[in-house]
C-alpha distance (Angstrom), angle and dihedral (degrees) to the residues before:
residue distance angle dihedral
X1 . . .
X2 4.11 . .
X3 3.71 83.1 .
X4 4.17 96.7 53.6
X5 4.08 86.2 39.5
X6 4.11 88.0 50.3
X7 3.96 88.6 53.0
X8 3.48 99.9 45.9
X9 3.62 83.9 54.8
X10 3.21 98.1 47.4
X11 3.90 89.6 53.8
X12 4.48 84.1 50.2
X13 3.55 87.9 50.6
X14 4.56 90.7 50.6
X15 4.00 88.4 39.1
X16 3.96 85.4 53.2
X17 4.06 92.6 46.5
X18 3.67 96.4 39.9
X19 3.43 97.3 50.9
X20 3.72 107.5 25.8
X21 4.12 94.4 -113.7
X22 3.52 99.0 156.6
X23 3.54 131.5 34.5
X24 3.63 142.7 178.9
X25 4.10 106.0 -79.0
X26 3.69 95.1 13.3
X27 3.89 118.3 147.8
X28 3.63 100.0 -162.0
X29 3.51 117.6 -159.3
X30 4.22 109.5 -140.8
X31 3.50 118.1 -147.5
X32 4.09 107.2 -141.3
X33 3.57 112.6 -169.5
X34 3.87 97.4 168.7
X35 3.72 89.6 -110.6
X36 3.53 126.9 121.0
X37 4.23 94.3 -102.1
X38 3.89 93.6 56.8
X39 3.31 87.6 51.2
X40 3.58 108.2 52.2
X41 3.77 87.8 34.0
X42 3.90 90.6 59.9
X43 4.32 87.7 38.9
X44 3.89 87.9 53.4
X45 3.79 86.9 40.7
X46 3.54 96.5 58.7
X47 3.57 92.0 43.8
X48 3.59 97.2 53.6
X49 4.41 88.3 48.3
X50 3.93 79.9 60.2
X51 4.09 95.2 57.6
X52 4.15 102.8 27.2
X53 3.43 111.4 100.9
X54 3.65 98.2 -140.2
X55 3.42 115.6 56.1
X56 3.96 126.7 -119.6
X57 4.18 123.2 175.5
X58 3.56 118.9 -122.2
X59 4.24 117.4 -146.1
X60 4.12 110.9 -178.8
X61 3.55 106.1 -158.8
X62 3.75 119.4 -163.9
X63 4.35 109.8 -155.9
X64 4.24 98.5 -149.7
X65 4.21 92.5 -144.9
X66 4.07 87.9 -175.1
X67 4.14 84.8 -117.8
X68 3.74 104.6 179.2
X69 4.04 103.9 -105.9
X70 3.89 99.1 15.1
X71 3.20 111.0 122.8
X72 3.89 115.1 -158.1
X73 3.73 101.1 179.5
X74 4.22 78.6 73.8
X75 3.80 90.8 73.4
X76 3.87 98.5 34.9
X77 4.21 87.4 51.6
X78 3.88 79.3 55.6
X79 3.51 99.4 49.7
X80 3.75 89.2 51.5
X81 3.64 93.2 46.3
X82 3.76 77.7 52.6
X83 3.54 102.6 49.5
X84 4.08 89.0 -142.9
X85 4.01 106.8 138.1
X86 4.03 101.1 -117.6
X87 3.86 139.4 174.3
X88 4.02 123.7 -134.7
X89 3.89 103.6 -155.1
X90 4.04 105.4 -158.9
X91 3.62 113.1 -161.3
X92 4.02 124.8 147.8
X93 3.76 101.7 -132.7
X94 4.09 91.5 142.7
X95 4.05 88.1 77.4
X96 3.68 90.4 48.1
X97 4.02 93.6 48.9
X98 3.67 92.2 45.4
X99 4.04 94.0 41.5
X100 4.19 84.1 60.9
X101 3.52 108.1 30.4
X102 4.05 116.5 95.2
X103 4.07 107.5 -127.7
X104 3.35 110.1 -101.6
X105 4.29 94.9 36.0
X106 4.02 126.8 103.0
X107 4.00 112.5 -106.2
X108 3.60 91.1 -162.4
X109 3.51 96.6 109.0
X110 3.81 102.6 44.3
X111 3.85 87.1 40.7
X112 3.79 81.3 50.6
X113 4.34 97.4 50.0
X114 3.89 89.2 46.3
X115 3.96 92.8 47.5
X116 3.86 93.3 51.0
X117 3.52 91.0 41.8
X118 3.61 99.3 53.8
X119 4.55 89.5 41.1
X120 4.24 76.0 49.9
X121 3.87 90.3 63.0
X122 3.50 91.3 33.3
X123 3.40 94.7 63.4
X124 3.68 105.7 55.5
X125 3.40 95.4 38.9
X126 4.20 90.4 58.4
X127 4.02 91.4 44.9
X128 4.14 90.6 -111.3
X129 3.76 109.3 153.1
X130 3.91 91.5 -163.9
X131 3.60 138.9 32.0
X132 4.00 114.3 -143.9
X133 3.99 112.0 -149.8
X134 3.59 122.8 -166.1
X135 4.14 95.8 -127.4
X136 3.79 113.3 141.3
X137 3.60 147.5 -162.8
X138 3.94 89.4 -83.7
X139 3.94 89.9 44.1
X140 3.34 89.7 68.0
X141 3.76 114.5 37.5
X142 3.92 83.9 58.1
X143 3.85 88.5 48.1
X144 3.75 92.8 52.1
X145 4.27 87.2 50.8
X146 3.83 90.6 37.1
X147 3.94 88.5 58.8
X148 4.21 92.6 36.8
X149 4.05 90.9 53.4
X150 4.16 103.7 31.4
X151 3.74 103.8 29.6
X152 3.54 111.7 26.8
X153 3.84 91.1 -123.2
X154 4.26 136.3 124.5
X155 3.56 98.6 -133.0
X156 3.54 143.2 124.6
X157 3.96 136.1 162.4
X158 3.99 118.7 -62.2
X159 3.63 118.0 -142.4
X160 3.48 93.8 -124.7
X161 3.67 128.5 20.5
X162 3.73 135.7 -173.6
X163 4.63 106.5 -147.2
X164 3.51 112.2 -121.5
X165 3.60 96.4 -103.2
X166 3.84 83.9 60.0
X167 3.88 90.2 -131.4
X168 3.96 94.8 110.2
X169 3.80 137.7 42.2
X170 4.08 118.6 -155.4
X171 3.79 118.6 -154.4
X172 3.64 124.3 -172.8
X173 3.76 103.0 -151.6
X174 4.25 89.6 -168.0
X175 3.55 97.1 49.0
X176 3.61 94.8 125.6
X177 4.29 95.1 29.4
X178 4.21 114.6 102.0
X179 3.51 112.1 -119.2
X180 3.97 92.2 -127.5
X181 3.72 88.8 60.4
X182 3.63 94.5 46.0
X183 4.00 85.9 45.6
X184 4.62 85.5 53.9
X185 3.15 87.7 43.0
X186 3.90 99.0 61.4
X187 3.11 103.0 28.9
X188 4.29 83.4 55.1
X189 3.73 88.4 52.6
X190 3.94 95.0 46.7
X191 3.57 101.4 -131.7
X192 3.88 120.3 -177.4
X193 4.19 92.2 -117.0
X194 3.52 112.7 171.5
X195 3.91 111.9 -171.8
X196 3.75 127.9 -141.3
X197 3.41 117.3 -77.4
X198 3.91 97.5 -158.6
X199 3.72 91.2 48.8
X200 3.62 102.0 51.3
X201 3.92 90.6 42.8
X202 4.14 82.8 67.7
X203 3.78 104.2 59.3
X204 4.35 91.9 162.8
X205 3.85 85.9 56.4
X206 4.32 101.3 132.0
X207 3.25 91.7 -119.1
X208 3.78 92.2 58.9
X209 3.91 86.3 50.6
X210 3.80 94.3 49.3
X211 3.69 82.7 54.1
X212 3.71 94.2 58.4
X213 3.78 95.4 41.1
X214 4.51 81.2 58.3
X215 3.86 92.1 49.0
X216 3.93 96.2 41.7
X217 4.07 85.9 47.0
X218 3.81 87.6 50.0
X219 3.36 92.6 62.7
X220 4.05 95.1 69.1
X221 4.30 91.2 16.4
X222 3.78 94.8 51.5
X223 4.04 85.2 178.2
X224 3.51 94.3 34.1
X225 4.61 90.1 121.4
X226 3.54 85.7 53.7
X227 3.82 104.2 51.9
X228 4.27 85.1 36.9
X229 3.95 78.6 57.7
X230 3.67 96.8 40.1
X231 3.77 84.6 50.2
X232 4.04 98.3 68.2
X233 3.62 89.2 50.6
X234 3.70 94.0 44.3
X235 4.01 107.2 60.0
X236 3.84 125.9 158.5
X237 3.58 102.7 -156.5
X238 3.81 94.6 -165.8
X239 3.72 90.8 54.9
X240 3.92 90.7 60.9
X241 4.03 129.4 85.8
X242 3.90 98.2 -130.7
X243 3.60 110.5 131.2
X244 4.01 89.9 -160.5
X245 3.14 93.5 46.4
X246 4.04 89.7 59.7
X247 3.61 89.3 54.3
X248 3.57 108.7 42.7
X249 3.87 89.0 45.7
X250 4.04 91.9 38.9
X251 3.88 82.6 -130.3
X252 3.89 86.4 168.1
X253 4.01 83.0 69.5
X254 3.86 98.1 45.7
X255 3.83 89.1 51.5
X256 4.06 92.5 51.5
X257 4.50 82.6 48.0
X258 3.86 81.8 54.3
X259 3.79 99.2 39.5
X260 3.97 87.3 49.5
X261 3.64 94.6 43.5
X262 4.08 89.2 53.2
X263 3.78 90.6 46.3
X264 4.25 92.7 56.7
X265 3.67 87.7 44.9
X266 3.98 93.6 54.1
X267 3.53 87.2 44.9
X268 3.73 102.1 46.2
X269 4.43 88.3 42.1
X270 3.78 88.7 57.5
């Protein structure tokens, strides 16, 4: 088990590099669901504060939705237990998803706009100058599918993300971590997870079906999360159909390079 918690934080420590997620002075705000993610993410966090030689401040923040059977005093006993210096944000967004979702529809994504919202304000008002989310590997493979199949678009999650109002920047310390691992890993550790109520009340959310549609592919693609992951880090631009994308990248002038470069070879092979 120290060998699968070393190389999940090895793959923090790459995420961090590649993508700039921590930086000297940062005070990152850590999003703690109570689910197994958050937690790791925050262990893996703290562990990585202990061997970076700048130092950064870490600030889990637990957002109390009033969920029916979610217990938040479970994480703040932990943090106690701890001794890390947390926040428990209580706001009662569970009423306000229920009061405006039809029965019978997922409230996953308006539970989701009114959580980020509310971490948004959070952060600037505590001084954080990043907000850690507990997205992995898996997270965003079925994001990049959930988009391609329901939305018509070719996107996935970014490691780190600045909010439109340009107030906030998201990291997602596990970006490159499997979710199995991640699931070993806390479940080796013992934490006190607790997971969603809401969610797992909706088993034929799309996400859940994406899900399925991975594992059933694994079956005959054993690497098949691995080369959706390579995938998003792999991108031919002039293989794709966005118009913008030609112009901002002058694709019409890469293609001529490549056209030219094809001709002299022909010419030189015969």
């Amino acid at each position: 088990m120290e060998l699968l918690e070393r190389r999940l934080l090895t793959k923090v420590a790459r995420a961090s590099q590649d993508w700039a997620m921590l930086e000297a002075g940062d005070r990152v705000l850590v999003a703690m669901s109570g689910g197994k993610d958050s937690f790791v993410m925050f262990h893996l966090l703290r562990a990585l504060q202990r061997r970076t030689p700048f130092p950064f401040e870490l600030l889990p923040v637990h957002l109390d939705q009033h969920q029916p059977g979610f217990d938040s005093g479970v994480l703040a006993r932990w943090f106690e237990a701890e001794g890390v210096a947390h926040r428990i944000l209580s706001v009662d967004t569970y009423s306000i998803v229920a009061a405006h979702t039809p029965p019978g529809k997922p409230a996953c994504s308006m539970c989701s706009r009114l959580r980020r919202g509310i971490l948004y304000s959070a952060a600037l008002e505590l001084g954080c100058t990043k907000i850690a989310l507990g997205h992995h590997r898996d997270d965003a493979i079925e994001t990049l599918l959930l988009n391609q199949l329901y939305a018509g678009q070719l996107k996935a999650m970014p490691p780190r993300l600045r909010s439109d109002d340009g107030r906030n920047v998201v990291i997602r310390p596990l970006a490159y971590c499997a979710e199995a691992d991640i699931a070993a890993l806390a479940t080796h550790l013992a934490f006190p997870t607790q997971p969603c109520t809401v969610c797992s009340q909706q088993p034929d959310l799309k996400r859940a079906r994406v899900k399925a549609l991975i594992d059933a592919l694994g079956d005959e693609i054993p690497h098949v999360r691995s080369s959706l992951f390579a995938a998003l880090g792999n991108v031919r631009a002039t293989h794709l159909f966005d118009t913008s994308l030609r112009e901002a990248l002058d694709l019409d002038a890469v293609r001529a390079d490549d056209d030219t470069a094809a001709a002299l070879g022909a010419s030189c092979s015969s």
